[in-house]
Backbone as a chain_set.jsonl record, in Angstrom:
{"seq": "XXXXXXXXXXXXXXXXXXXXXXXXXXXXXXXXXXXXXXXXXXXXXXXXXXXXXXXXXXXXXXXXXXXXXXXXXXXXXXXXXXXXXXXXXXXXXXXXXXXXXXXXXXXXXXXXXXXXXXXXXXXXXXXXXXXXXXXX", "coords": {"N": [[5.344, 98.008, 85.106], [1.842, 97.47, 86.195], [0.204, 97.591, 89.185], [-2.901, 96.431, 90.367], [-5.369, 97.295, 92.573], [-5.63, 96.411, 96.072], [-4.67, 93.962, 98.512], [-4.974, 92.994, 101.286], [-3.42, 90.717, 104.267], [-3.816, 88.358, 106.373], [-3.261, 86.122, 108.693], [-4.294, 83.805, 109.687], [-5.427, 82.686, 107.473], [-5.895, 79.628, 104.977], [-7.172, 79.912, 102.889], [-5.886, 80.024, 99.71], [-4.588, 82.84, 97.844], [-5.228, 84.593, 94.938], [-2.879, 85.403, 91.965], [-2.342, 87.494, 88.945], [-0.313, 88.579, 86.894], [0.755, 90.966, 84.141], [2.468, 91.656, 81.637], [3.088, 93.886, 78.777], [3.142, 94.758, 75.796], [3.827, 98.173, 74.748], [2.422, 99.769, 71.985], [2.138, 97.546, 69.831], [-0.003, 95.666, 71.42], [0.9, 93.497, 71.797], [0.145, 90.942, 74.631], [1.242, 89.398, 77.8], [0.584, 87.247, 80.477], [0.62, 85.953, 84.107], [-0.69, 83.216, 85.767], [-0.602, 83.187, 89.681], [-0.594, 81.38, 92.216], [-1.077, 81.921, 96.065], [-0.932, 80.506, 99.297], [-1.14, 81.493, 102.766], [0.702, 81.224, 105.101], [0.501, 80.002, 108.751], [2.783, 81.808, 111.182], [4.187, 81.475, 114.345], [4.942, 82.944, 117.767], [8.067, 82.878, 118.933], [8.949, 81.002, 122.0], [11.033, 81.676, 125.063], [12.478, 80.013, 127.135], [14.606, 79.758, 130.158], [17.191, 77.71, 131.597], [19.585, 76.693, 133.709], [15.877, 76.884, 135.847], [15.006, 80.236, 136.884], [14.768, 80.798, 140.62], [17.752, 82.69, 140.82], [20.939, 82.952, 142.068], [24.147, 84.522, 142.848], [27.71, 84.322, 144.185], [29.706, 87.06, 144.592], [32.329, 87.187, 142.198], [32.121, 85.235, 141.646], [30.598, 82.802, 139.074], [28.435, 82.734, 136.74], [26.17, 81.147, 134.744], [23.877, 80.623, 132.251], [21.614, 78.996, 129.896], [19.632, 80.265, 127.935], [16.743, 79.286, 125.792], [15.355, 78.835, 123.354], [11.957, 77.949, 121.525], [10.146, 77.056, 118.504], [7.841, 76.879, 116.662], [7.962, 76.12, 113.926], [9.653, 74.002, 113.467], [12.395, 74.183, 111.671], [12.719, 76.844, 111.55], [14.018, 77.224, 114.155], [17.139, 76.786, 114.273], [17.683, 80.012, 113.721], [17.001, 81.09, 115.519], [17.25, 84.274, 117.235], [18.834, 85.508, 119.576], [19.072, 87.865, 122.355], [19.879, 90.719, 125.213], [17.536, 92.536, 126.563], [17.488, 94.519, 128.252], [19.527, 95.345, 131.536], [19.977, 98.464, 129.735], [22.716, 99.312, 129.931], [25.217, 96.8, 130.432], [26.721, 95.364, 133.063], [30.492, 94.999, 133.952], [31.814, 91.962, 132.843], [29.544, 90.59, 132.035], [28.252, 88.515, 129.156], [26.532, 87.482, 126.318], [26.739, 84.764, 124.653], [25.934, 83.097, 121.752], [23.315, 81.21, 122.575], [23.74, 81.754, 125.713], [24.26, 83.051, 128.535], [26.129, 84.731, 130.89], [27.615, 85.36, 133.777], [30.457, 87.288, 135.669], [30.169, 88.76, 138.674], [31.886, 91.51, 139.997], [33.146, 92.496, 142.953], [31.956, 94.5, 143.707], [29.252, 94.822, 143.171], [27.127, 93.741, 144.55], [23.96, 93.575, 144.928], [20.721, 93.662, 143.764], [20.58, 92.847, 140.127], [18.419, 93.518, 137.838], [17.331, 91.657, 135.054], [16.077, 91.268, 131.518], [15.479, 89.192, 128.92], [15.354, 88.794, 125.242], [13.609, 86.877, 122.513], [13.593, 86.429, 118.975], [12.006, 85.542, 116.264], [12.603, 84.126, 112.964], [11.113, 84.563, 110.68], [9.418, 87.092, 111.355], [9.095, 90.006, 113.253], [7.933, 89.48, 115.703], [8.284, 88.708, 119.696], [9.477, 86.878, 122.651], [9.706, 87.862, 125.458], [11.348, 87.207, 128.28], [11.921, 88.059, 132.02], [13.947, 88.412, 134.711], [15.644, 88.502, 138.06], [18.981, 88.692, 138.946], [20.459, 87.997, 142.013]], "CA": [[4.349, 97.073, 85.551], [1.049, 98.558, 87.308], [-0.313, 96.737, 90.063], [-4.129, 97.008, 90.508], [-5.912, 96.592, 93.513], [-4.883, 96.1, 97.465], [-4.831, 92.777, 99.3], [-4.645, 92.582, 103.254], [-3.156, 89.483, 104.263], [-5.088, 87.809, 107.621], [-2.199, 85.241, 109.246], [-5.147, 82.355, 110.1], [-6.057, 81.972, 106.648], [-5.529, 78.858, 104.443], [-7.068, 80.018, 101.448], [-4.871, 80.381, 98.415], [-4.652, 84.346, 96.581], [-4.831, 84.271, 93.207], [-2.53, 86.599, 91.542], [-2.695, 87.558, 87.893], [0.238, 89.418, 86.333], [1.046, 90.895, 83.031], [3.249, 92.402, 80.613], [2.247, 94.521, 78.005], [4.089, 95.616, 74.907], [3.57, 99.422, 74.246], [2.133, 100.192, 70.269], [1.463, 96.689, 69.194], [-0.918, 95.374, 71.853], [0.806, 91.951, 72.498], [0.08, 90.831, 76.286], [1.143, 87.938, 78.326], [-0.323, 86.709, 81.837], [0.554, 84.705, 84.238], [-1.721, 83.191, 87.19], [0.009, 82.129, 90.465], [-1.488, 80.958, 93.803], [-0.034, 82.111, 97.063], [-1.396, 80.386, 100.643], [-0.397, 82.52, 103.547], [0.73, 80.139, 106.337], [0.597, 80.794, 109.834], [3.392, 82.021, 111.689], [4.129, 81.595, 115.192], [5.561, 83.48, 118.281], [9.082, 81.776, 119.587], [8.632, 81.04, 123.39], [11.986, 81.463, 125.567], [12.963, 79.805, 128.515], [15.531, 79.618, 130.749], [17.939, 76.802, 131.691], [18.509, 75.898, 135.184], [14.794, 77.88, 136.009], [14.822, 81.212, 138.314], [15.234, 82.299, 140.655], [19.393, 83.183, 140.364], [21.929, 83.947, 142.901], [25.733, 84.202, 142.472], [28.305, 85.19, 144.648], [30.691, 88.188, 143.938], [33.518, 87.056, 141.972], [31.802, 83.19, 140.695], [30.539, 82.951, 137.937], [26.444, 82.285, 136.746], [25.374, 80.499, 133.354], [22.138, 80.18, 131.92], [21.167, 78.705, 129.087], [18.621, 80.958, 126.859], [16.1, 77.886, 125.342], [14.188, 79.235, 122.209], [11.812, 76.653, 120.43], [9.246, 77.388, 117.784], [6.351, 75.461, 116.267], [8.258, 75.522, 112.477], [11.299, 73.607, 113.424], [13.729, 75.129, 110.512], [13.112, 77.655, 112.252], [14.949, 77.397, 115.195], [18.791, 77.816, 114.601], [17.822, 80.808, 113.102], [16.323, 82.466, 116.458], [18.115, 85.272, 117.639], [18.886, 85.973, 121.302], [19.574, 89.245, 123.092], [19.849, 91.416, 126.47], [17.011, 94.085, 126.276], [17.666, 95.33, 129.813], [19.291, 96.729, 131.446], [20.726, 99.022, 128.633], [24.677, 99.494, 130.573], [25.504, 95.964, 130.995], [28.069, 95.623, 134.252], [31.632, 94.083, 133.141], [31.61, 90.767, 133.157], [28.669, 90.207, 131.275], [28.474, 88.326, 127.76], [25.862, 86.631, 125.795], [27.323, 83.589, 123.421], [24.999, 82.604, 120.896], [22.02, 81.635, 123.714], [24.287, 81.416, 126.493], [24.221, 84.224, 129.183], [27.248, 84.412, 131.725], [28.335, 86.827, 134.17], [31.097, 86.967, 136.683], [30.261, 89.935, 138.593], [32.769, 92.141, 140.636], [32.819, 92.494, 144.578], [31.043, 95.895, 144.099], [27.818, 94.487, 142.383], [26.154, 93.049, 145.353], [23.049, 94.373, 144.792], [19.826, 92.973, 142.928], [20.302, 93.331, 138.662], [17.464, 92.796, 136.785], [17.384, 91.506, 133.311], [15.519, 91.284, 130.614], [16.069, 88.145, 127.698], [14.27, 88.438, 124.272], [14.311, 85.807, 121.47], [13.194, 86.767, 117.893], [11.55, 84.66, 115.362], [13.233, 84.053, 111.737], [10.022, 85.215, 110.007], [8.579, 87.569, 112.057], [9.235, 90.693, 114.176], [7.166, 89.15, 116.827], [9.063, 88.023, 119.835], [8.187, 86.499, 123.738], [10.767, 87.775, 126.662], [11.402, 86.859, 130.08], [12.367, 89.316, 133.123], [14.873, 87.866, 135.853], [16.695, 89.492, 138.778], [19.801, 88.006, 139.885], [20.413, 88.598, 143.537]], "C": [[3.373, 97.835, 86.436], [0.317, 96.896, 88.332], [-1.784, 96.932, 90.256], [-4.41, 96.719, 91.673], [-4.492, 96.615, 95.135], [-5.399, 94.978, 98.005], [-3.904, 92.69, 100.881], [-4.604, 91.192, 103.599], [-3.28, 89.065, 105.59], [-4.019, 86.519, 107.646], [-3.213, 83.926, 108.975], [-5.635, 81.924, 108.965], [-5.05, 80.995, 105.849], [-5.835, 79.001, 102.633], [-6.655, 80.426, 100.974], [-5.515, 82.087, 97.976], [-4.523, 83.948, 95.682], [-4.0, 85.684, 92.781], [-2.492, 86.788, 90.059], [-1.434, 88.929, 87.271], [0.681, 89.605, 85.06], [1.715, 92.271, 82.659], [2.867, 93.116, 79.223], [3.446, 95.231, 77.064], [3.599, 96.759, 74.677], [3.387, 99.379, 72.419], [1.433, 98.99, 69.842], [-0.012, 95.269, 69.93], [-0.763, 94.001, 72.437], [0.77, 92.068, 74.001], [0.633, 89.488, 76.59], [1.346, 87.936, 79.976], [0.452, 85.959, 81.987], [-0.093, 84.635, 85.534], [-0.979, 83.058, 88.199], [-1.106, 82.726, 91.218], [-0.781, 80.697, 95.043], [-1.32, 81.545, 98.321], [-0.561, 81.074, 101.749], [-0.451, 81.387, 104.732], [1.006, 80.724, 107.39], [1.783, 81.07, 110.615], [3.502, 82.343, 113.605], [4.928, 82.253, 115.956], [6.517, 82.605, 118.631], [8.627, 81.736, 120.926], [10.375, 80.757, 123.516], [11.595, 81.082, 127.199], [14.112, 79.794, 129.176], [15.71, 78.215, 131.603], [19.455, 76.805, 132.753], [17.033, 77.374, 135.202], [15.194, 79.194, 137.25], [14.233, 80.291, 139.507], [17.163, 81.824, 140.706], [20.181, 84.042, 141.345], [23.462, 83.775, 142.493], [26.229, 85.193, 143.309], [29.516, 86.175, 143.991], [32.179, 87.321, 143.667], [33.323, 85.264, 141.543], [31.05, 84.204, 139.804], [28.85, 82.504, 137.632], [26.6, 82.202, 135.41], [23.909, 80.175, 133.042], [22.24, 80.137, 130.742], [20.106, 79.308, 128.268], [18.126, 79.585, 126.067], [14.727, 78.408, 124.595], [13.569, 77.833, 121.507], [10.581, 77.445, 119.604], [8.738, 76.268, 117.026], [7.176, 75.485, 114.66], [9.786, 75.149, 113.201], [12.815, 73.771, 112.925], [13.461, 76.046, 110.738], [14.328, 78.268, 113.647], [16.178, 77.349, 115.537], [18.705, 78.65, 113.727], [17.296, 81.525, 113.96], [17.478, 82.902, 116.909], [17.562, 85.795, 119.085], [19.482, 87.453, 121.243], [18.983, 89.924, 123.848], [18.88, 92.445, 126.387], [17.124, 94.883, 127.555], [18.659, 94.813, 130.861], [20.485, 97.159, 130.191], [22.255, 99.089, 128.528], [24.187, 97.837, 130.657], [26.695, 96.16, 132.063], [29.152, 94.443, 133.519], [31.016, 92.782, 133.629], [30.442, 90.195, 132.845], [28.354, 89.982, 130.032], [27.133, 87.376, 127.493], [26.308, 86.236, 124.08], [26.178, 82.843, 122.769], [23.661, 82.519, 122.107], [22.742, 81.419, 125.22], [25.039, 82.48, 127.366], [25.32, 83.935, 130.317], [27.847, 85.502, 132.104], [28.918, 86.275, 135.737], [31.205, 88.683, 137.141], [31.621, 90.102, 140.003], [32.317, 92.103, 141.78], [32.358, 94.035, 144.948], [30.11, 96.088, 143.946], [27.152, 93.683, 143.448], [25.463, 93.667, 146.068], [22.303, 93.354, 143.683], [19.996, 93.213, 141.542], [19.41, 92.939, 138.012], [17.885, 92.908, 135.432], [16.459, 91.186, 132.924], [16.099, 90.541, 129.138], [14.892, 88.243, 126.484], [14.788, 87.477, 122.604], [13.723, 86.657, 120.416], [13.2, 85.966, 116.367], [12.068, 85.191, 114.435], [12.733, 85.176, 110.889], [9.388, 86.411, 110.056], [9.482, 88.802, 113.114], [8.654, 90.093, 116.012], [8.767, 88.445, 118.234], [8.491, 87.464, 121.508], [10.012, 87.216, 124.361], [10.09, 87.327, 128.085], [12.111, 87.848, 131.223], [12.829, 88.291, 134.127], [15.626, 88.996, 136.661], [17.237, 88.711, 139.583], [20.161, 88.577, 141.715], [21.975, 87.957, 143.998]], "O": [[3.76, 98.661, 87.263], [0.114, 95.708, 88.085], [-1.898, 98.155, 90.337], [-3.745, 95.781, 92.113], [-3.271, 96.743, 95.226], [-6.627, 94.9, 98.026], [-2.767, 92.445, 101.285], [-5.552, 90.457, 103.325], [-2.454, 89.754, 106.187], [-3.934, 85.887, 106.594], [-2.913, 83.104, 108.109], [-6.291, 80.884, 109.016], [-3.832, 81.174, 105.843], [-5.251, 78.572, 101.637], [-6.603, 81.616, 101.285], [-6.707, 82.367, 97.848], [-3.793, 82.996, 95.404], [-4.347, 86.806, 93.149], [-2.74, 85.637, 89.7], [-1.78, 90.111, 87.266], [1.087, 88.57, 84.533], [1.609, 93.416, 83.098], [2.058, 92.418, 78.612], [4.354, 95.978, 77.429], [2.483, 96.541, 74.205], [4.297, 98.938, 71.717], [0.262, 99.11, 69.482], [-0.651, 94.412, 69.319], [-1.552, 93.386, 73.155], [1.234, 93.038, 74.6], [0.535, 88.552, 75.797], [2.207, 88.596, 80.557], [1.056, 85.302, 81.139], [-0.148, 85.578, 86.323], [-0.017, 82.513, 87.658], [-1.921, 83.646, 91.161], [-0.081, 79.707, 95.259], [-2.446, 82.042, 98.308], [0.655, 81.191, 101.601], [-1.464, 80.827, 105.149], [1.627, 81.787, 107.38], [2.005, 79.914, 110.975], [2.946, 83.326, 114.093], [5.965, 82.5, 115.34], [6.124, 81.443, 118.726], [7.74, 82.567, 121.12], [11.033, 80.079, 122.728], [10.846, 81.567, 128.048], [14.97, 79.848, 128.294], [14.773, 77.652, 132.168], [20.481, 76.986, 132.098], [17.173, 78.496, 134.716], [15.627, 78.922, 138.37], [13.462, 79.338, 139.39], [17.585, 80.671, 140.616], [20.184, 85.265, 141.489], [23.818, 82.82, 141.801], [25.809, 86.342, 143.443], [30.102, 85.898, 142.945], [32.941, 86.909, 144.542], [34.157, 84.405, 141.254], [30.888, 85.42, 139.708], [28.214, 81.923, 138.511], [27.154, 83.134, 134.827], [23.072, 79.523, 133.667], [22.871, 81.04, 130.192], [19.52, 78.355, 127.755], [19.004, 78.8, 125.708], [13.558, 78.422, 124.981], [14.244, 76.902, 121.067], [10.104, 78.45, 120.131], [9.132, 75.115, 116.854], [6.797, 74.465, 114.084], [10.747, 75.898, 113.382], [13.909, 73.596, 113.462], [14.068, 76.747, 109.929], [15.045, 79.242, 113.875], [16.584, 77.678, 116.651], [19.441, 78.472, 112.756], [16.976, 82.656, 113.592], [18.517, 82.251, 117.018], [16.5, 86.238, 119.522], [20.142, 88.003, 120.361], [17.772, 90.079, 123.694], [19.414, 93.51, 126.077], [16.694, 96.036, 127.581], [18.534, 93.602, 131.041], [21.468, 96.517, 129.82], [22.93, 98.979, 127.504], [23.013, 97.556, 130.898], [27.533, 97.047, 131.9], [28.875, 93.45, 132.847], [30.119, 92.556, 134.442], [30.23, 89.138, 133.441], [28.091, 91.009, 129.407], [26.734, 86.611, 128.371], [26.288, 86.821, 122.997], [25.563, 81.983, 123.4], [23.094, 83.542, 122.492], [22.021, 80.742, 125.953], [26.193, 82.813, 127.098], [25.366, 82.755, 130.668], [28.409, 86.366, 131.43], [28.45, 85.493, 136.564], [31.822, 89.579, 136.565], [32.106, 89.211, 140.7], [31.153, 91.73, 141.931], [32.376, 94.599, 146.042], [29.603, 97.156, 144.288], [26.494, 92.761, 142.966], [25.665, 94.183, 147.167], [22.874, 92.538, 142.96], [19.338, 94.243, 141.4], [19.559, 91.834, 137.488], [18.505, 93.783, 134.828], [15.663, 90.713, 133.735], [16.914, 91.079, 128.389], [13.737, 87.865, 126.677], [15.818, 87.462, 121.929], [13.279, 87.722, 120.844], [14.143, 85.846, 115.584], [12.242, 86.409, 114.455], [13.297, 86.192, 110.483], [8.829, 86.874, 109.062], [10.495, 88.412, 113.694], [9.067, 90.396, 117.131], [9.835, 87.94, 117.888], [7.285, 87.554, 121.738], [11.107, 87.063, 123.82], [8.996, 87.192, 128.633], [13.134, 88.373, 130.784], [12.093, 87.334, 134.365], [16.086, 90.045, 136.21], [16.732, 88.122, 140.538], [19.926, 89.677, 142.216], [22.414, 88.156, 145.13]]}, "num_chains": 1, "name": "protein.A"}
């Protein structure tokens, strides 16, 4: 199959591509086509929040929950966003993230500021939004 031609595909548009493909027998010349029509729909960034809001203290040896709270503008989208820790790279024990559900019971040697870093990641899309927190 040869493909002709290049088409750059522009997120904000609504108008339909036309595409036009065909098959081609070698020696006897039969062909057969077919048209389709692709609209490129727009895709949006997820937005995350957090659930109770910053700011975040916990003492050594309790325990801290937060809720990770992805939503996106295509709705069947959204139990298909994907959570995870981008910072810092070592997590300290006692730190797990359950589906969107962040929870750490730190040790009586961690009292000290940790920053984090939460990023969601759309179905569709590389695109993604994070948030930066530092528990204290």
């Amino acid at each position: 199959m040869y493909l002709h031609g290049r088409r750059q595909f522009k997120q904000r548009s609504a108008t339909p591509y036309s595409f036009t493909f065909q098959v081609k027998e070698p020696g006897n010349g039969l062909v057969a086509t077919q048209t389709v029509s692709i609209t490129v729909t727009q895709n949006y960034a997820p937005t995350l929040t957090l659930s109770p809001a910053a700011p975040y203290t916990v003492n050594e040896g309790g325990t801290l929950s937060i809720s990770l709270v992805g939503a996106d503008q295509n709705p069947t989208d959204v139990p298909l966003l994907a959570y995870s820790i981008t910072s810092p790279t070592t997590l300290p024990a006692g730190v797990t993230l359950t589906k969107n559900v962040f929870s750490w019971s730190p040790n009586y040697s961690e009292g000290r500021p940790f920053p984090y870093s939460f990023k969601i990641y759309g179905y569709r899309s590389f695109w993604c939004n994070s948030n930066s927190y530092c528990f204290y």
